[in-house]
DRENTI-847542 format. One line per 10 residues: for each residue x negated, y negated, z of C-alpha. Coordinates in Angstrom, 2 decimals. Each point is the difference from the previous one (the first is absolute). Layout:
<sites>
X,Y,Z | ...
</sites>
This chain:
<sites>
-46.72,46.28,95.20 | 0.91,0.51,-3.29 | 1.38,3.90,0.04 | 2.58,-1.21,3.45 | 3.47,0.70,-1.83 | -1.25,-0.22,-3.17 | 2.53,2.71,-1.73 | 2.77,-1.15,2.53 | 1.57,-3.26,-0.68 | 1.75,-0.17,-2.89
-1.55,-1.01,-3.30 | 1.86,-3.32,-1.26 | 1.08,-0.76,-3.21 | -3.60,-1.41,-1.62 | -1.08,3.13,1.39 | 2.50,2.29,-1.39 | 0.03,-1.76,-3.19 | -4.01,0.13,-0.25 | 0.61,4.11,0.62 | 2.55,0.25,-2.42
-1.46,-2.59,-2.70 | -3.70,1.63,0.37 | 1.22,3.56,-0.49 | 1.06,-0.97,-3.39 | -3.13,-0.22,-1.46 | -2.31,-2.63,-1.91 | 2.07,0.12,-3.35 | 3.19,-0.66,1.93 | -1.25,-2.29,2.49 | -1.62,-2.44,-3.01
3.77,0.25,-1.34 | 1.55,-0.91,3.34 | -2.37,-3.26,0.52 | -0.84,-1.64,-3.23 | 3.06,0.49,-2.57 | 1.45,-3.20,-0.19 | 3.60,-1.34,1.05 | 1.55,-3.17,0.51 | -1.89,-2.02,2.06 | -3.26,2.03,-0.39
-1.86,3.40,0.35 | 2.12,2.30,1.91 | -2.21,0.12,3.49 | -2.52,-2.20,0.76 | -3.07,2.45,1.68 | -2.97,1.25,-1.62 | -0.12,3.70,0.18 | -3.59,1.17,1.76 | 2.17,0.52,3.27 | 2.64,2.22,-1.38
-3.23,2.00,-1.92 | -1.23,1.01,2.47 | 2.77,0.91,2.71 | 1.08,2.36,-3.61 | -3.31,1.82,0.42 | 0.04,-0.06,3.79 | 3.55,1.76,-0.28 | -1.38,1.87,-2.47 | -2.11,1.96,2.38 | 1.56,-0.74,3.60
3.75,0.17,-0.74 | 2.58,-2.96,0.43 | 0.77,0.15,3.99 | 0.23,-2.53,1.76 | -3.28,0.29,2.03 | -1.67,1.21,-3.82 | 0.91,-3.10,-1.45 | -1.05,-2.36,2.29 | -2.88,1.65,1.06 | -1.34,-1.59,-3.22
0.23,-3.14,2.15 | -1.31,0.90,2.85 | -3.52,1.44,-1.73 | -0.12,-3.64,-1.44 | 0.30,-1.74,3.33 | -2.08,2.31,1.58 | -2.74,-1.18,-2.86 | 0.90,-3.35,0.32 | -1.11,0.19,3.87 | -3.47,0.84,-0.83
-0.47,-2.34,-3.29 | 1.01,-2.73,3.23 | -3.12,1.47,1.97 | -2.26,-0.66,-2.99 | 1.57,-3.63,-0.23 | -0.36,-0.78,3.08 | -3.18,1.25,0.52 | -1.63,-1.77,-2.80 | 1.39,-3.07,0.37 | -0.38,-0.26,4.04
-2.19,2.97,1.17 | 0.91,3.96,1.05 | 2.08,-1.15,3.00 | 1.86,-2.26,-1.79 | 0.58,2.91,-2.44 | 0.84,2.45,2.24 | 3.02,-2.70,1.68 | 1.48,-0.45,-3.00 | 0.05,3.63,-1.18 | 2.27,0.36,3.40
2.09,-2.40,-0.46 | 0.72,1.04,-3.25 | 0.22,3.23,1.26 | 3.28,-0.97,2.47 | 1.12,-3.18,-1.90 | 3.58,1.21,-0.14 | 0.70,-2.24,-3.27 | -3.25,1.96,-1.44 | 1.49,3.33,1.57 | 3.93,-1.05,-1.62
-1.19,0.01,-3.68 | -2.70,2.73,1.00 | 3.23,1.81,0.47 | 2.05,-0.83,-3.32 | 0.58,1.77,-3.38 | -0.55,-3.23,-1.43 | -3.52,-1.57,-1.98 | -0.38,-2.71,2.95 | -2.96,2.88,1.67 | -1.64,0.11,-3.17
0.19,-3.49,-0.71 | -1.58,-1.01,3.84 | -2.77,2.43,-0.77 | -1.40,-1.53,-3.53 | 0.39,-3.00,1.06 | -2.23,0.82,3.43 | -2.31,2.03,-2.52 | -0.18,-3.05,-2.77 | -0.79,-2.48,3.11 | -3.08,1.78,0.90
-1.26,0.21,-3.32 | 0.39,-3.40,-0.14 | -2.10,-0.50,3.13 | -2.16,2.18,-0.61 | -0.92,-1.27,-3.56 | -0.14,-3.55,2.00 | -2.55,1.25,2.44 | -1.87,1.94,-2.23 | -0.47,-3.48,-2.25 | -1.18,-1.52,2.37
-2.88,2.05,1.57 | -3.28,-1.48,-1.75 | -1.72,3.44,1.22 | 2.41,1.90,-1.98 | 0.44,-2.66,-2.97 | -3.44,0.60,-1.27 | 0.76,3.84,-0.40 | 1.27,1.10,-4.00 | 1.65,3.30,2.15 | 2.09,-2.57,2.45
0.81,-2.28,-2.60 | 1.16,3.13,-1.78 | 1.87,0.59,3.39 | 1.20,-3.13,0.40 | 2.02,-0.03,-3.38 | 1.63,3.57,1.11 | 1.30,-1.99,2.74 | 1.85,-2.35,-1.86 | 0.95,2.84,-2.53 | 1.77,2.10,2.48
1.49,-3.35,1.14 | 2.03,-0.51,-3.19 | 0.79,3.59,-0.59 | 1.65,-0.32,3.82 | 1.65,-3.23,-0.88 | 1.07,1.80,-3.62 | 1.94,2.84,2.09 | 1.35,-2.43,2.55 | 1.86,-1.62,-2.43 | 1.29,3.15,-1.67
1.32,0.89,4.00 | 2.03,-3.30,0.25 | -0.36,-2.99,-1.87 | 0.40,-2.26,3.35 | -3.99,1.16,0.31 | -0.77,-2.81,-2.11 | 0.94,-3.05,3.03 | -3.07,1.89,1.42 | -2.32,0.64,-2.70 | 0.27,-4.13,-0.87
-0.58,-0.69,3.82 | -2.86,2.19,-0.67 | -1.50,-1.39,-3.34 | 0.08,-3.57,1.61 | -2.64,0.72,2.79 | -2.85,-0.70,-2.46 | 1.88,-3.48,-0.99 | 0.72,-1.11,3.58 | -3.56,0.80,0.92 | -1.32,-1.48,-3.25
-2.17,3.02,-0.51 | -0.69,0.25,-3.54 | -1.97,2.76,-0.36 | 2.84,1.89,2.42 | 2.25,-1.07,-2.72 | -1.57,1.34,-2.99 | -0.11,3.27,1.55 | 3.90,-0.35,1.06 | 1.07,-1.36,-2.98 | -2.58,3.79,-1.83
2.49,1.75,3.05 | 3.02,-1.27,-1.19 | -0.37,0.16,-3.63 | -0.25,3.83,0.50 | 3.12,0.06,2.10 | 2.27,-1.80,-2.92 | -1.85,2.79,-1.88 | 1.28,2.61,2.28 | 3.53,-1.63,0.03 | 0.38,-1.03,-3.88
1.81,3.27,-1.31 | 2.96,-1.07,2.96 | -0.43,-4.02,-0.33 | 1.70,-0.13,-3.70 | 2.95,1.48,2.12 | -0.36,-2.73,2.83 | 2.77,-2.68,-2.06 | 2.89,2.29,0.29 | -0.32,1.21,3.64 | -0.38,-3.81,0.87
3.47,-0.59,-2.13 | 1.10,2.76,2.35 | -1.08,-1.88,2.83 | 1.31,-3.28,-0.87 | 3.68,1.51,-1.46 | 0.60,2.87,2.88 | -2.14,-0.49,3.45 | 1.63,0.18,3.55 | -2.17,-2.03,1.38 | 0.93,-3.96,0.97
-2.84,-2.57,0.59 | -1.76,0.60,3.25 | 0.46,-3.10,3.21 | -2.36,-0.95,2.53 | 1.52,2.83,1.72 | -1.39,2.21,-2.35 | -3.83,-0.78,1.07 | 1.29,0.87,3.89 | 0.93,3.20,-1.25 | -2.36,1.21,-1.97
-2.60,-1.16,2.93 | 2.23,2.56,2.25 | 0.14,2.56,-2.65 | -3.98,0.08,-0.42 | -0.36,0.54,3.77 | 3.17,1.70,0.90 | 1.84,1.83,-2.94 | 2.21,-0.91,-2.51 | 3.34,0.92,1.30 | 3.29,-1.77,0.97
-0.98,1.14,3.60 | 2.64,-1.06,2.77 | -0.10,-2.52,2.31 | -2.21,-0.12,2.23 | -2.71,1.93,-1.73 | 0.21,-2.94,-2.90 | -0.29,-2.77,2.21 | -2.93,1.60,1.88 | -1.43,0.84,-3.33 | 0.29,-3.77,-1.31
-1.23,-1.35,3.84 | -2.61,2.47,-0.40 | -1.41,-0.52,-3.50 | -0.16,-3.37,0.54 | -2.27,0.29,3.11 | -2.06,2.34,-2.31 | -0.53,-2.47,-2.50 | -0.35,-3.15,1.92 | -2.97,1.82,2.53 | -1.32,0.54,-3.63
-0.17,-3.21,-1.34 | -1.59,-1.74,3.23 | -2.42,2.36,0.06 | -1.07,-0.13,-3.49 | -0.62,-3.80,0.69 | -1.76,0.30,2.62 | -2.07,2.60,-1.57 | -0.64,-2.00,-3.11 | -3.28,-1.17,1.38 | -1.58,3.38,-0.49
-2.31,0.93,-2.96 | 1.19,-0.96,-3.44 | 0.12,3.95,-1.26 | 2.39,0.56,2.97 | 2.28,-2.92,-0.60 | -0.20,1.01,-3.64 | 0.95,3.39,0.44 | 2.80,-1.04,2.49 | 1.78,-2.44,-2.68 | -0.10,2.70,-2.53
1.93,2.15,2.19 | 2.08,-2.94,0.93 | 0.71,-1.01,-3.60 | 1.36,3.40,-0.68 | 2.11,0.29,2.70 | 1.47,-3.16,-0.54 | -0.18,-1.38,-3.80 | 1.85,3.35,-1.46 | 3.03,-0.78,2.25 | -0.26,-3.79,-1.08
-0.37,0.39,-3.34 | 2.94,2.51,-0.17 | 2.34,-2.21,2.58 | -0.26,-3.36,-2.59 | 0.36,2.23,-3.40 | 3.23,1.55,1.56 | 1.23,-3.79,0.41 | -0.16,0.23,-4.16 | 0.96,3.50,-0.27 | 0.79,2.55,3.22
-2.60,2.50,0.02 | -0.70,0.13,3.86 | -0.32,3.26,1.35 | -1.99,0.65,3.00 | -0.78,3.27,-0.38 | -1.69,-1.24,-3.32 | -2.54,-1.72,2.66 | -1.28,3.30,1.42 | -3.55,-1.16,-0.69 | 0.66,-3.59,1.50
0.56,2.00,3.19 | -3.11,2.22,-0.28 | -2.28,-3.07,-0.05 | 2.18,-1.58,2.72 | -0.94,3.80,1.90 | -3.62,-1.10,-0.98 | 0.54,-3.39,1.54 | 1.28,1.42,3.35 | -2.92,2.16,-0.14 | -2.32,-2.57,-0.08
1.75,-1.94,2.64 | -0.30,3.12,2.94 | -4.00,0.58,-1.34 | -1.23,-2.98,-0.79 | 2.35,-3.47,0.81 | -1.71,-0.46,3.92 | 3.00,0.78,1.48 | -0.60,0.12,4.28 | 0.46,3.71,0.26 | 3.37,-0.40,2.38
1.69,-2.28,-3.42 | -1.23,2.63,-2.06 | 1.69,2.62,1.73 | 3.57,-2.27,0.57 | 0.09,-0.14,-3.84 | -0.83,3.53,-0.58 | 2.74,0.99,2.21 | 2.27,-2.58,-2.06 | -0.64,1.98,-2.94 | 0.53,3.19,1.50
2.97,-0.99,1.05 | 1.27,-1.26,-3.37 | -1.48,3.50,-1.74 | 2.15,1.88,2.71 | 2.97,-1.84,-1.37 | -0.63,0.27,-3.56 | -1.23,3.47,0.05 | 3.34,0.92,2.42 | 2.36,-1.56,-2.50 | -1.87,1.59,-3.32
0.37,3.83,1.63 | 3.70,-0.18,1.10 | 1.11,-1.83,-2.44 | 3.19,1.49,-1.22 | 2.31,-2.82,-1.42 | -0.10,-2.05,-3.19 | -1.82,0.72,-2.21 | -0.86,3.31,1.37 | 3.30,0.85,0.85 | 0.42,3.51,0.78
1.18,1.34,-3.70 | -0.95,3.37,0.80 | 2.22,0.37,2.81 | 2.64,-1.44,-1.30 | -0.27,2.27,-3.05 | -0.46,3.21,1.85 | 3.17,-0.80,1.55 | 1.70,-0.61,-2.71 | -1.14,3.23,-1.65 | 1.42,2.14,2.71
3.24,-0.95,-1.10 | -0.33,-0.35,-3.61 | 2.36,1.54,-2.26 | 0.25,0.99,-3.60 | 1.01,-3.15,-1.90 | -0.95,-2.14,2.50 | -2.59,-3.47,-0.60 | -2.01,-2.38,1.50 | 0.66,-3.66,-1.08 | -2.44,-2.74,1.18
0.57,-3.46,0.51 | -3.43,-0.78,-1.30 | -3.35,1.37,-1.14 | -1.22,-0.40,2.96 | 1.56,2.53,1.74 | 0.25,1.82,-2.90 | -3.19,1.04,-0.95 | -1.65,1.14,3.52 | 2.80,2.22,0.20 | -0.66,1.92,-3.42
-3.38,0.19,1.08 | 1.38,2.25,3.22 | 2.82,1.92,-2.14 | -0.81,0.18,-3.74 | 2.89,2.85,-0.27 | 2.78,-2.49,1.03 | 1.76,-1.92,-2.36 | -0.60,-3.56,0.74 | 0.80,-3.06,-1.73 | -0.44,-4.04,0.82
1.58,-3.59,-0.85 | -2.52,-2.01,-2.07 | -1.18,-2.97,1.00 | 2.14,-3.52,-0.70 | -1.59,-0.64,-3.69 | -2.29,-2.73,-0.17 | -0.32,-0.13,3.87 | -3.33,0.15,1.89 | 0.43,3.05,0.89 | 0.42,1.45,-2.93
-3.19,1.39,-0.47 | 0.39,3.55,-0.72 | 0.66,-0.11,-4.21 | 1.56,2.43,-2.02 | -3.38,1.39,-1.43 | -1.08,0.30,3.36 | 3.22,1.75,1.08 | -0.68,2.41,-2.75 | -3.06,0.46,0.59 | 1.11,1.47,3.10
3.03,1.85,-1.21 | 2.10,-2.16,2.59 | 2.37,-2.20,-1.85 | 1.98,-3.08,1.86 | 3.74,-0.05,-0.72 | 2.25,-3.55,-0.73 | 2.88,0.94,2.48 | 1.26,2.52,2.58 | 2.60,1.81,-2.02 | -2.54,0.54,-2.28
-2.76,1.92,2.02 | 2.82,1.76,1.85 | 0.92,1.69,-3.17 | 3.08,1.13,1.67 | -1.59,2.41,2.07 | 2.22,1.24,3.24 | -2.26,-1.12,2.60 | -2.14,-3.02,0.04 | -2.86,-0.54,2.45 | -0.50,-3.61,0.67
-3.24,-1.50,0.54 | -0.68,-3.49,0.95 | -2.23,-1.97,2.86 | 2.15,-1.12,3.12 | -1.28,-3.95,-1.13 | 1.27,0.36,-3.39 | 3.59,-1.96,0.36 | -1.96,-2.75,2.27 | -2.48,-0.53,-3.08 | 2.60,-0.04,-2.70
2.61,-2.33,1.88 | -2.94,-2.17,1.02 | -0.95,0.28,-3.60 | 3.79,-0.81,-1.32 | -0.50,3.01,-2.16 | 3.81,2.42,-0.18 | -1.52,3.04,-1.97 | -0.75,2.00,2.95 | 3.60,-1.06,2.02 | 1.34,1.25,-4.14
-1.80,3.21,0.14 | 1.20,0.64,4.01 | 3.53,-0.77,-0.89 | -0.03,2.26,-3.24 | -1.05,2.84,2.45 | 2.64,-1.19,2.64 | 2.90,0.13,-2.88 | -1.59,3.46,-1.52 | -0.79,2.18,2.72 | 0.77,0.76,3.92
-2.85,-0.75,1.98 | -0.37,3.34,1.76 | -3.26,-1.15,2.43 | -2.35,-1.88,0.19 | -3.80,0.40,1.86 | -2.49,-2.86,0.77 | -3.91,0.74,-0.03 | -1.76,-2.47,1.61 | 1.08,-2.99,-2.11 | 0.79,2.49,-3.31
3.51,0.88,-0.11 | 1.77,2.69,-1.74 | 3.71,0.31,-0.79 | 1.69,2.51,-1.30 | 2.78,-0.88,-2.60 | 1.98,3.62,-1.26 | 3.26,0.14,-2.50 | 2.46,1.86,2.13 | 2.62,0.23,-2.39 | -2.43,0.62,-3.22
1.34,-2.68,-2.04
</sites>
């Protein structure tokens, strides 16, 4: 599931930027994150991702299939760390459902798929969760508690725990929403001796994480002077319910509204059934709010702190999804469902992975427009002198990724905007410097290839911003506009100097 067009659709620009940011090295990447500039550190993610995708390129090469099958090796070990879950939380059956739904969850299978830390991230988070459970169990076994070697055992548990929390947070920083829903399962349950052994568990994560956490002020500057983000609605919760159980995609009409009709029914089925089931024996209903709880409190947690300060990003939520997986699990195995309701919902979720996993392999527009096509084509006609101007970075950098020889160039962001995240020791970093105007990346070159997204006046008139209308009517009063080509919803026009002045 993971390997269907893997090397196909075009890698996007957090892709293309992790390629071309990763290749740099540890030295240069260090520069590129944490020197400081107005408003902050110059990028706001730790660095364990962009490690190891260097050493992966390293040895595999930087294709598109090499560099996200990086990904896809972490999803496929996230499948079976479910299995394990599952199984000792609920029993083997239970295991073995949620290592298949995993397995086809196309939200699981989207970021399975990416160049980007969100695989890596899903995976330590799965690994620290059973560590945590199994540490729990392990506690509480009197046969085992009066054995020195399973005490010994026990406090590996919660070892390896913190050491997986450590590296989660050195993956992305929006681990820790998790990690607290985590560390308050021992409060909620008023478990003190759970707590002590949390509380051993987390003091060796902060261990783990302290040589990065004396950095932590100055990404958060970053994210409170330059984040794109805008606090998250009501609406917000809808879609990240149809993101976990459909994929997270702009997907057309009427995909999306099955998707939301369908997600809904999911999780509705879910909570009557968990209700109803509540009478069973206390470590079942214990094991089921745990998985509940982190399914649900991460997304919580992050939805009212992004009322304060935006930081909502689904994708962040890839393990609140993998314990909802768990959840569905337990529902087909184990929630008495009459066998003919059982198999209606199953074919509900079918139906919704079919969409999802549809929509993730033919997906060919924003943000995975098609840059390589566009710059093959552009290539076959190139000429000396010639350049490639982009309206932002966001073209711009997926399309050095497919032709390092052209000469390309970009319009920075709109200084002190929220999307002005890419700084200039960042842009050095990767040798790919923004320029103020036009006129100025054009250089006066003969021929200028334009570059911009077909949405890009809509956004900027909607916006009330006149740079890009400035920059299109400098071109207009400079050069003939001797074609232009559309690629899906990238378009290319071609701007050449006729008379050489």
């Amino acid at each position: 599931m993971r390997l269907v067009s893997l090397g196909v659709r075009p890698l996007w620009y957090d892709e293309a930027f992790a390629v071309l940011f990763s290749e740099k090295g540890p030295d240069a990447m260090l520069y590129g994150t944490l020197t400081p500039v107005a408003g902050g550190a110059a990028d706001i993610h730790p660095l364990l991702y962009y490690g190891t995708l260097n050493a992966w390129m390293a040895l595999f090469g930087q294709s598109p299939f090499a560099v996200r099958l990086w990904s896809a090796l972490l999803g496929v070990a996230t499948v079976g760390l479910m299995y394990l879950l599952g199984r000792d939380l609920f029993g083997e059956k239970t295991g073995l459902m949620a290592a298949f739904i995993t397995a086809i969850a196309p939200f699981q299978v989207q970021y399975s798929q990416e160049a980007r830390m969100y695989a890596l991230l899903g995976l330590l988070l799965a690994a620290a969760t059973w560590c945590f459970v199994r540490g729990s169990r392990s506690l509480h076994t009197p046969a085992e508690a009066a054995s020195p070697a399973s005490s010994r055992g026990n406090w590996l548990w919660w070892a390896a725990f913190g050491v997986l929390a450590g590296l989660a947070m050195y993956t992305q920083q929006l681990a820790a929403f998790y990690l607290i829903a985590l560390g308050l399962i021992p409060v909620l349950q008023r478990d003190w001796k759970l707590l002590l052994r949390a509380a051993a568990g987390a003091l060796v994560a902060v261990s783990v994480y302290l040589p990065w956490l004396v950095n932590l002020p100055g990404q958060f500057d970053k994210v409170r002077s330059y984040y794109w983000l805008s606090p998250p609605n009501i609406g917000q919760l809808l879609l990240t319910a149809r993101s976990f159980l459909v994929v997270n995609l702009d997907i057309p009409a009427p995909g999306s509204m099955i998707g939301f009709v369908g997600a809904l029914f999911m999780l509705a089925f879910l909570a009557v059934q968990v209700i109803v089931m509540m009478r069973r024996p206390r470590a079942e209903r214990g094991a089921l709010r745990l998985v509940l709880w982190l399914a649900a409190a991460p997304v919580a947690l992050m939805w009212l702190v992004s009322q304060l300060q935006p930081v909502y990003l689904i994708r962040g939520l890839l393990a609140s999804a993998l314990l909802l997986n768990l959840a569905l699990a337990w529902l087909f195995t184990r929630g008495g469902l009459p066998r003919p309701v059982a198999g209606l919902i199953g074919l509900v979720w079918l139906a919704l992975a079919g969409i999802g996993l549809y929509n993730q392999y033919t997906w060919a527009t924003f943000p995975n427009s098609p840059f390589e096509e566009a710059v093959s084509a552009i290539g076959e006609q190139w000429q000396e002198g010639d350049i490639i101007i982009h309206q932002s970075k966001l073209s711009a950098l997926p399309t050095v990724y497919y032709a390092r020889a052209l000469p390309q160039r970009y319009l920075r962001d709109l200084p002190g905007s929220g999307e002005d995240t890419l700084a200039l020791p960042t842009q050095e970093t990767l040798g790919l410097l923004a320029d103020e105007t036009v006129e100025a990346a054009a250089d006066g070159a003969r021929r200028v290839w334009w570059v911009m997204f077909d949405f890009a006046e809509r956004q900027y008139a909607a916006a009330g911003r006149s740079d890009l209308k400035a920059a299109l009517d400098w071109l207009e009063a400079h050069y003939d506009q001797s074609g232009q080509w559309s690629f899906n919803d990238l378009v290319v026009t071609l701007y050449a100097d006729e008379e050489g002045s």
